[in-house]
C-alpha positions as CSV (number, residue, x, y, z in Angstrom):
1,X,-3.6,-35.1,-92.2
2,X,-2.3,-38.7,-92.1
3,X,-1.0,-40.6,-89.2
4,X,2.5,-41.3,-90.2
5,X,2.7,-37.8,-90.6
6,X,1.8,-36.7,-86.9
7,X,2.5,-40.1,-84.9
8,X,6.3,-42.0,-84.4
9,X,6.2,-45.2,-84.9
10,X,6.3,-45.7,-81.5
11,X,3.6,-43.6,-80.2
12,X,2.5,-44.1,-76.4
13,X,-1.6,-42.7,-75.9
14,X,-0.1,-42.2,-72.2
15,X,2.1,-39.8,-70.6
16,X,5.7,-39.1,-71.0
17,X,6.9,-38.8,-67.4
18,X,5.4,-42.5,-67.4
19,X,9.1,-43.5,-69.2
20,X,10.1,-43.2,-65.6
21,X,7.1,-43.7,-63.0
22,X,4.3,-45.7,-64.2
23,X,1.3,-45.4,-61.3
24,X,1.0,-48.9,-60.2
25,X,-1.5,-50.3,-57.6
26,X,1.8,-50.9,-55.2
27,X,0.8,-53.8,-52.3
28,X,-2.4,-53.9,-51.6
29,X,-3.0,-52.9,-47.8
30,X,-6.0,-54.0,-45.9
31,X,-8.1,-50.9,-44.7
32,X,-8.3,-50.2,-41.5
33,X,-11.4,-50.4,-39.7
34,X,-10.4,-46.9,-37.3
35,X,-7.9,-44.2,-38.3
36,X,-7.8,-40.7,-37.0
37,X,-7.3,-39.2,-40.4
38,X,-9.1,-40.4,-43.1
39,X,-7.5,-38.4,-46.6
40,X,-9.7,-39.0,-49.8
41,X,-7.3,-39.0,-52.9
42,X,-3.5,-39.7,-53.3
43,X,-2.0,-37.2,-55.3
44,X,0.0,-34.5,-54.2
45,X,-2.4,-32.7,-52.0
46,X,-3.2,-36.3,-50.1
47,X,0.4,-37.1,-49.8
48,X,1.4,-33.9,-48.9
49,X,-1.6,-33.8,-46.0
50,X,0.0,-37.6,-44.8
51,X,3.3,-36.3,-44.8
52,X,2.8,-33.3,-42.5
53,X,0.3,-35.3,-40.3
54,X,2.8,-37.6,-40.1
55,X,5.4,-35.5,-38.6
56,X,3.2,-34.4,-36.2
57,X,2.5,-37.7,-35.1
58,X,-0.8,-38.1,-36.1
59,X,-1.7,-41.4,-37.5
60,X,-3.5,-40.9,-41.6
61,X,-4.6,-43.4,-44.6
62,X,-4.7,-42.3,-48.0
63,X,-7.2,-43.8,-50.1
64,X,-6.9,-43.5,-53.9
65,X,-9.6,-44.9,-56.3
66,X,-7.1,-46.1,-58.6
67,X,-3.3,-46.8,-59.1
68,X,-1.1,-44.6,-57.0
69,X,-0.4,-41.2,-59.5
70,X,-3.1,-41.9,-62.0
71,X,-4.3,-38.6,-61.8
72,X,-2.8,-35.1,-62.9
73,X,0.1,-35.9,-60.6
74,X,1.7,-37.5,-63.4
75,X,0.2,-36.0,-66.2
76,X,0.8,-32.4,-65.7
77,X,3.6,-30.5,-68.2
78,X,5.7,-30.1,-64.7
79,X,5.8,-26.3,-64.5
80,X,6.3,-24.6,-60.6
81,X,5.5,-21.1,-60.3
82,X,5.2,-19.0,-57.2
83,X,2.1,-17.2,-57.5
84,X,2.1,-15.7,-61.6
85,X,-1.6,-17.9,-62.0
86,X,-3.8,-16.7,-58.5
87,X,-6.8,-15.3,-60.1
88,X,-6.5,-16.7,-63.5
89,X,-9.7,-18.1,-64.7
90,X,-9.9,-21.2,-66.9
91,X,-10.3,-18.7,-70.1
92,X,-6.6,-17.6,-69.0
93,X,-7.8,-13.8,-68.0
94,X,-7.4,-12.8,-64.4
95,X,-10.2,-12.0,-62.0
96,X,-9.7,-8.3,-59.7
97,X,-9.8,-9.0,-56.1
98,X,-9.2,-6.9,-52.9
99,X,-5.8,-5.9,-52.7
100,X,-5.2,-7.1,-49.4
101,X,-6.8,-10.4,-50.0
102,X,-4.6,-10.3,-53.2
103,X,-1.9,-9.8,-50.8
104,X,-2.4,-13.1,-48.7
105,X,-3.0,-15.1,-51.2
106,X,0.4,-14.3,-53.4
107,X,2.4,-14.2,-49.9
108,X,0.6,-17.5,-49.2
109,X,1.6,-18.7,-53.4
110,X,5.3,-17.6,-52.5
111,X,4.8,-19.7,-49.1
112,X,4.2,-22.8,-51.7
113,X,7.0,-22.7,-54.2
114,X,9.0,-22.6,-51.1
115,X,7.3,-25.5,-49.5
116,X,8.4,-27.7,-52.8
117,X,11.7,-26.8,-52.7
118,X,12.3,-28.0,-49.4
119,X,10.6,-30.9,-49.8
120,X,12.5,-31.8,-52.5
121,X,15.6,-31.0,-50.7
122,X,15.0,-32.2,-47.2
123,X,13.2,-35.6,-48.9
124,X,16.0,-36.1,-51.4
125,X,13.8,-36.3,-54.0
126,X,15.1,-36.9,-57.4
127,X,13.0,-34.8,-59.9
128,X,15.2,-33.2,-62.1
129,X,14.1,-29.7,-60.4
130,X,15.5,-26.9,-62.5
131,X,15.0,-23.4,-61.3
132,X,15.0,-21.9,-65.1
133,X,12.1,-19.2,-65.0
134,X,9.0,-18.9,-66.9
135,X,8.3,-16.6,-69.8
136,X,4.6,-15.6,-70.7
137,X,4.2,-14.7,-74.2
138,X,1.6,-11.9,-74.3
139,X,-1.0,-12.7,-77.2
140,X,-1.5,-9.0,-78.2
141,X,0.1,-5.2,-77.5
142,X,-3.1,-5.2,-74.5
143,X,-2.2,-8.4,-73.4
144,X,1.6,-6.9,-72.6
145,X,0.5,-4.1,-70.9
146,X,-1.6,-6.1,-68.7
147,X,1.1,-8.2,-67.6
148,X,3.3,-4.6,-67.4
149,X,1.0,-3.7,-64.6
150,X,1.4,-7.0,-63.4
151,X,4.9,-6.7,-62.5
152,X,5.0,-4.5,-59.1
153,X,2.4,-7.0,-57.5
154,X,4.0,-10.2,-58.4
155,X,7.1,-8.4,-57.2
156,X,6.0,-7.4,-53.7
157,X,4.2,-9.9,-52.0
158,X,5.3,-13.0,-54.1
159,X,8.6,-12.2,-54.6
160,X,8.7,-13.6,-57.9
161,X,11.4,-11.5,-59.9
162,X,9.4,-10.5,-63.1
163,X,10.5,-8.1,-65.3
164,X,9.2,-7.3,-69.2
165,X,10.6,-8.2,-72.2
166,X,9.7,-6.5,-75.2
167,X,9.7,-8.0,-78.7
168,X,12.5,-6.8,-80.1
169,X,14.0,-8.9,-77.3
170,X,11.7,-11.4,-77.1
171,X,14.3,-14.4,-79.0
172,X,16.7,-13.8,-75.9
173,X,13.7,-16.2,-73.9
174,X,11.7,-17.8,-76.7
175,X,12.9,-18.8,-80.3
176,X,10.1,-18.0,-81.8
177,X,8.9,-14.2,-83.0
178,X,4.8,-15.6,-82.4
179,X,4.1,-12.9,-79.5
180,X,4.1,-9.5,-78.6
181,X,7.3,-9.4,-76.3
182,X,6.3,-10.9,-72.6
183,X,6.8,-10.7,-69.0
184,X,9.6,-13.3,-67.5
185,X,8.8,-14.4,-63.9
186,X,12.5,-15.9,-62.3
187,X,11.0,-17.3,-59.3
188,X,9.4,-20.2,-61.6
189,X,10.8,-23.6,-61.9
190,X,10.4,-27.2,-63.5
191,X,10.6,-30.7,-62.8
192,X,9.4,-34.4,-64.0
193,X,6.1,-34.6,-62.0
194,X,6.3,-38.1,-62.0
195,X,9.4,-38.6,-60.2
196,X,8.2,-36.0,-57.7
197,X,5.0,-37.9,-57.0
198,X,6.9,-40.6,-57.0
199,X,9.4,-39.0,-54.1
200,X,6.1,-37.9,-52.1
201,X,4.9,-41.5,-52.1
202,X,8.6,-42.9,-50.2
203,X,8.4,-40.1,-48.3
204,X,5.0,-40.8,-47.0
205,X,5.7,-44.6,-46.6
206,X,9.2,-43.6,-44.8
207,X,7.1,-42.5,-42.3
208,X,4.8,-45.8,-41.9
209,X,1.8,-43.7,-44.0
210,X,-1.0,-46.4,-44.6
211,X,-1.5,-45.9,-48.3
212,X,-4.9,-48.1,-49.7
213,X,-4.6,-47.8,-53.6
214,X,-7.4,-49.2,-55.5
215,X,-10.3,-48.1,-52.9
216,X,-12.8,-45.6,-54.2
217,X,-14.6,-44.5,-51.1
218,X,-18.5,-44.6,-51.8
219,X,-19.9,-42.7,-49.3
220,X,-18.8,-40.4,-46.3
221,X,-21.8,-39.5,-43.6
222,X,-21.2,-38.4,-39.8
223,X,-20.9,-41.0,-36.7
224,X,-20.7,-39.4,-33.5
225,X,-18.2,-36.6,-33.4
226,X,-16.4,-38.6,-36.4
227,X,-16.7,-39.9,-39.8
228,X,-17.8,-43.5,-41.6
229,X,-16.4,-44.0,-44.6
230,X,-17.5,-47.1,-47.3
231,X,-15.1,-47.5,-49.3
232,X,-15.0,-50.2,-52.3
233,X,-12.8,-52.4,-49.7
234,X,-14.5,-51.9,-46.5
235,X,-16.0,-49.4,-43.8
236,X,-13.6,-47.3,-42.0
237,X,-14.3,-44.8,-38.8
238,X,-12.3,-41.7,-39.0
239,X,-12.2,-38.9,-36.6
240,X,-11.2,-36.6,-39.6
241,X,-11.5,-36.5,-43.5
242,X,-9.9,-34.4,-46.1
243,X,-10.9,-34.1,-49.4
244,X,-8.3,-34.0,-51.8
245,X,-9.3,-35.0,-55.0
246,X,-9.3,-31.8,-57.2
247,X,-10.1,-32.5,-60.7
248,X,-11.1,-36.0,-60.2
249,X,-14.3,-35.3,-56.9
250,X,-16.8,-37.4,-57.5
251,X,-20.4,-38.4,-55.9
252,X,-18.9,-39.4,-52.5
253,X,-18.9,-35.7,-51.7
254,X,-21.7,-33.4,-53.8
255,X,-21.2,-30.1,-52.1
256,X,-18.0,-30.1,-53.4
257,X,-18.4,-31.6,-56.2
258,X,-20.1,-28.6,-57.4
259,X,-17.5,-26.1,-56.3
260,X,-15.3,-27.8,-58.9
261,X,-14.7,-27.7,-62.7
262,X,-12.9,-30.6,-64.0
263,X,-11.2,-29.5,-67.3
264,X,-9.3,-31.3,-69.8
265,X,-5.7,-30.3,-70.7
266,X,-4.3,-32.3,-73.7
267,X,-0.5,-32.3,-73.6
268,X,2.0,-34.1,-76.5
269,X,5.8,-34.9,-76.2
270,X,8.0,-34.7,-79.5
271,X,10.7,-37.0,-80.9
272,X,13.8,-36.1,-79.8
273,X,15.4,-33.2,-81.8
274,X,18.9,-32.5,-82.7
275,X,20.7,-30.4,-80.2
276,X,20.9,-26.9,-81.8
277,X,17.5,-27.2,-82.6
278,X,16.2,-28.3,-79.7
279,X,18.7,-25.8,-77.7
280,X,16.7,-23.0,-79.6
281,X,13.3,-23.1,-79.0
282,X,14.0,-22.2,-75.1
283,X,17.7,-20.6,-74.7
284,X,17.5,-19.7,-71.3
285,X,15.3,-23.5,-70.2
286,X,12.2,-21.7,-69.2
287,X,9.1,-23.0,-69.3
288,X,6.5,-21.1,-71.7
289,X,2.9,-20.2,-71.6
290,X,0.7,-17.2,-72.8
291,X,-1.7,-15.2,-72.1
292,X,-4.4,-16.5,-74.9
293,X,-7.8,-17.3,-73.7
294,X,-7.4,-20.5,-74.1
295,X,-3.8,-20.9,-73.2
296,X,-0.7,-22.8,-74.2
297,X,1.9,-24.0,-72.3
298,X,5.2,-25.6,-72.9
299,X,8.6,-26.3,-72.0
300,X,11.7,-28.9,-72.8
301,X,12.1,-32.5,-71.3
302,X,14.5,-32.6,-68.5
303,X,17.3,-33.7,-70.6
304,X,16.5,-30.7,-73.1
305,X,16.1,-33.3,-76.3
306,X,12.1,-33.1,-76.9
307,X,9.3,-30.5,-76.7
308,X,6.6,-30.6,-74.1
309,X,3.7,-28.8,-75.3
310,X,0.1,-28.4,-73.7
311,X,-3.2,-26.6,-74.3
312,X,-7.1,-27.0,-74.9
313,X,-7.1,-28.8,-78.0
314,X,-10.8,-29.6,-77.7
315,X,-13.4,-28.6,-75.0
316,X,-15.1,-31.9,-75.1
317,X,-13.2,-35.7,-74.0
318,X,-11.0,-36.5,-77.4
319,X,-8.3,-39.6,-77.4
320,X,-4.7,-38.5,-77.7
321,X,-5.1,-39.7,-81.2
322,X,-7.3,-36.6,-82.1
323,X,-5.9,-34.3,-79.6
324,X,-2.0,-34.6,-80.7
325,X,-3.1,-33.2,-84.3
326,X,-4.4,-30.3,-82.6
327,X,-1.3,-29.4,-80.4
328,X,0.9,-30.3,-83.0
329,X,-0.3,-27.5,-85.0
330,X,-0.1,-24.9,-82.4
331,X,3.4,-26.2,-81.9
332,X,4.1,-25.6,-85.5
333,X,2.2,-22.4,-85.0
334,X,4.8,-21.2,-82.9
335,X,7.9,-22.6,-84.5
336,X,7.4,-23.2,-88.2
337,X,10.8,-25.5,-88.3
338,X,9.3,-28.2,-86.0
339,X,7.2,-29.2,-89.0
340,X,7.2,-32.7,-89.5
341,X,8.9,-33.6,-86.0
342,X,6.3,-36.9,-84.9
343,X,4.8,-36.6,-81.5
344,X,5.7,-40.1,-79.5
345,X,3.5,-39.6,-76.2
346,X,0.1,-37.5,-76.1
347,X,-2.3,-37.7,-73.1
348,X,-4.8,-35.9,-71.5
349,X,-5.8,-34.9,-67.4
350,X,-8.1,-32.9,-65.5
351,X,-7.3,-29.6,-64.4
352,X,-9.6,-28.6,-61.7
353,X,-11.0,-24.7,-61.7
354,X,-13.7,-23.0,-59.3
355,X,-15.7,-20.3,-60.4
356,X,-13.8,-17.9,-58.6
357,X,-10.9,-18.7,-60.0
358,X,-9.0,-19.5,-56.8
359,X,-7.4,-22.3,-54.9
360,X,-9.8,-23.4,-51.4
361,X,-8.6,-24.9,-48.4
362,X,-11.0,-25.3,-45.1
363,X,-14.3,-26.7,-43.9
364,X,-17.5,-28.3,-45.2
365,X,-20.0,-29.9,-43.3
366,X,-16.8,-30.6,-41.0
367,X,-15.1,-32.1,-44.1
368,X,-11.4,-30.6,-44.5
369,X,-10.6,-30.1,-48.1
370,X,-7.7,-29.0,-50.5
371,X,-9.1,-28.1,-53.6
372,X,-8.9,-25.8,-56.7
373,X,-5.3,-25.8,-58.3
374,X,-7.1,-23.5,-61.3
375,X,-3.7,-24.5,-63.4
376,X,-0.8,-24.4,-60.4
377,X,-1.3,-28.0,-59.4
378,X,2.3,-29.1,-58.3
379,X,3.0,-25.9,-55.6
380,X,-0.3,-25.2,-55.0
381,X,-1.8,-28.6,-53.8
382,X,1.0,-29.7,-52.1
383,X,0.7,-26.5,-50.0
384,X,-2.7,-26.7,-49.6
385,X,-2.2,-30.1,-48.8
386,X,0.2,-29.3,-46.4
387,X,-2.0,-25.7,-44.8
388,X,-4.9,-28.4,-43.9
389,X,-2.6,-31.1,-42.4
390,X,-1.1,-27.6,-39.7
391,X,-4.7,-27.0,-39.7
392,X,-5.5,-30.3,-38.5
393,X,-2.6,-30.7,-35.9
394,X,-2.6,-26.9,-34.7
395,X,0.6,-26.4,-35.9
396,X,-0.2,-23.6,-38.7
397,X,2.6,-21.0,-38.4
398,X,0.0,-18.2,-39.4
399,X,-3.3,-18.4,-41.4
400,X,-3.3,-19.5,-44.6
401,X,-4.5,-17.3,-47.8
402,X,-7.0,-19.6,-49.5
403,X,-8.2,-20.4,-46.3
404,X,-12.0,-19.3,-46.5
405,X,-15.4,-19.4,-45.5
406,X,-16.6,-18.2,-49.1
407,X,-16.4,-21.5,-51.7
408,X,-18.7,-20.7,-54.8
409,X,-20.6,-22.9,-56.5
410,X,-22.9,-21.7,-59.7
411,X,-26.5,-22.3,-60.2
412,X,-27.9,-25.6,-62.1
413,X,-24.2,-27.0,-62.0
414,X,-23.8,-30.4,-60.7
415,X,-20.1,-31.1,-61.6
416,X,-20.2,-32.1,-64.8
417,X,-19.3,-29.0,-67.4
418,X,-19.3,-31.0,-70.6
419,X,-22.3,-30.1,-71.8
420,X,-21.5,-26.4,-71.8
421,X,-17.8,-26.4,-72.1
422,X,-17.9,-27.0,-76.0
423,X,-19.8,-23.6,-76.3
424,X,-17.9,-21.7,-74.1
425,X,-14.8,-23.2,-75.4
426,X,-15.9,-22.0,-79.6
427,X,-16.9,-18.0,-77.6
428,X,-13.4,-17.9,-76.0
429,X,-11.3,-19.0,-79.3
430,X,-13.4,-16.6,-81.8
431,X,-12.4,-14.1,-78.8
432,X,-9.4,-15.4,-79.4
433,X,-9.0,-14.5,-83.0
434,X,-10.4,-11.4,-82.8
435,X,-8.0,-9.5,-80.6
436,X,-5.2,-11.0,-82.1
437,X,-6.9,-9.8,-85.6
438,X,-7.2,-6.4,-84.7
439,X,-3.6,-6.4,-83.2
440,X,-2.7,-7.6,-86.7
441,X,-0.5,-4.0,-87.7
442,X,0.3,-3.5,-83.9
């Protein structure tokens, strides 16, 4: 395929939401040589944690290793969702726990779609926040009954107003006939991530937050009842740390480091598209995903005028230049009149999984950490964010769901996947094919 026949002429390898919030280094603050709270990473998770420290009066820095939002805080597709992705594994298929540990986790999932709506209201952030649903797209006839049994659970404890749609049905949510009818989840939202990390950042300054951008910290061993920390711009003494670096822990902190599997999620923007077309693909403004192994997701810009589309186009690190190609064909896949519409941004971020397929907050070595979005990034790590802050300051209003002592890690893994992901990646889309093959007269 030629360029000029995927790229606009004025094609961006960076993210879309970057139109309006570039990640900048901001003024560069000296670090402090003592802090109470020392919180490693500054995306939502970090913020979120400074925040809530914050209002507790207890003094925090942030330190990010690069420009403030350089990470998946402002490359996600901007999708909320209350709950609909606990126990999803990378592959997209869910994992069967105890049903009351099911039970605190989506109450505690419903806790965080909450949390970011008030935030947003009470911090007057800006983010075009839209509360327009979500509809999954089931992949096959056994991938709708699975999210048919779903329903009751999402229902009870996180309150998420799903209902099924079948396929005859299916264009009332989605203009496309691609799946097998789907399950619609109300309690589901979506916003410009950018401008939200962006509204997390004022908030935290507003409350005199020391924000060090730029400082990787190196290393991170025990003095006394506290912590030093060597970072690339000075030592620092910290009575408390909290890891919250998700997709993006490094070396500084190996235990965790192999706890966490950072995955690439490859996402392109469109040209803008004339209105009734555009006001097709998603009648209702809900954001779309499916229940594929290896998953798409999409939705419309905030102003409705382009296509936000996201998936696995490879299982190895690819430029946007070779990813966009990819997407743009599953795009096509799914609405054969968006041939020939040019993509103008494409970009890539880590998406940070464990092998249990669940979100962790708690304790290491006497390390606090927030990690393990697994795909819910935006409510789930400003919650968990948020939990280890309360936990912190003894203000937790009742214990929090991913809050546990169990944290897997897998044997020989050291934190870096990509010299197995390409194999599991080819297993999961001939999967893939297969069941949608044999659903081929369903």
């Amino acid at each position: 395929m030629k360029r000029s026949e995927v790229f606009h002429s004025d094609f961006k390898p960076e993210p879309f939401w970057w139109e309006a919030y570039k990640p900048a280094a901001g003024p560069q603050v000296d670090v402090p040589s003592q802090v109470r709270v020392a919180i490693v990473g500054g995306g939502y998770a970090g913020l979120a944690c400074a925040i809530e420290l914050a209002d507790a009066g207890i003094e925090s820095c942030v330190f990010e290793a690069g420009e403030l939002g350089i990470g998946a805080s402002t490359r996600n597709g901007g999708a909320v969702s209350g709950g609909v992705n606990i126990g999803k594994s990378f592959t997209g298929k869910s994992v069967e726990l105890p049903p009351d540990q099911m039970q605190d986790m989506l109450s505690s999932a419903a806790d965080a779609f909450g949390l970011v709506d008030n935030l947003i209201k009470r911090e007057k952030i800006e983010c075009h926040w839209q509360h327009g649903g979500r509809f999954v797209g089931a992949w096959t006839p056994n991938d709708y009954a699975t999210l048919q049994a779903s329903v009751a659970k999402l229902n009870g404890a996180a309150k998420s107003g799903s209902y099924m749609v079948p396929r005859e049905r299916q264009r009332e949510e989605i203009g496309s006939d691609y799946y097998y009818g789907g399950m619609v989840v109300e309690r589901s939202a979506n916003m410009h991530p950018a401008l939200y990390y962006k509204g997390l950042l004022e908030a935290a300054r507003r409350r005199g937050v020391t924000i060090c951008s730029m400082t990787p910290v190196r290393s991170i061993t025990r003095s006394g009842s506290g912590w030093s920390l060597k970072t690339a711009r000075g030592a620092v003494v910290a009575g408390d740390v909290v890891i919250a670096t998700n997709g993006y822990t490094g070396d500084a902190t190996p235990k965790l480091k192999r706890r966490v599997v950072p995955i690439g999620s490859h996402i392109i923007a469109t040209e803008e598209l004339p209105p009734d077309l555009a006001a097709s693909l998603s009648p209702k403004g809900r954001t779309l995903a499916d229940t594929k192994r290896v998953l798409c997701y999409y939705r419309m810009s905030p102003d409705g005028r382009r296509m936000i589309f996201g998936g696995r186009a490879r299982f190895t690190t690819v430029s946007p230049e070779v990813s966009a190609p990819i997407l743009q064909r599953f795009l096509t896949d799914r609405f054969p009149e968006l041939r020939g519409v040019k993509v103008t941004h494409a970009w890539t971020g880590n998406v940070a999984f464990t092998f249990d397929a669940l979100p962790h907050t708690g304790l290491m070595d006497g390390m606090h950490y927030a990690l393990g979005c697994n795909g819910s990034g935006i409510a789930m790590m400003t919650y968990l964010g948020t939990e280890t802050a309360r936990r912190i300051s003894g203000r937790a209003n009742r214990p929090c769901g991913f809050e546990r002592e169990d944290f897997p890690d897998f044997p020989l893994y050291n934190g870096n996947p990509n010299w197995a992901l390409p194999a599991i990646g080819a297993y999961y889309r001939f999967r893939d094919g297969l069941s949608r093959f044999l659903a081929r007269d369903a």
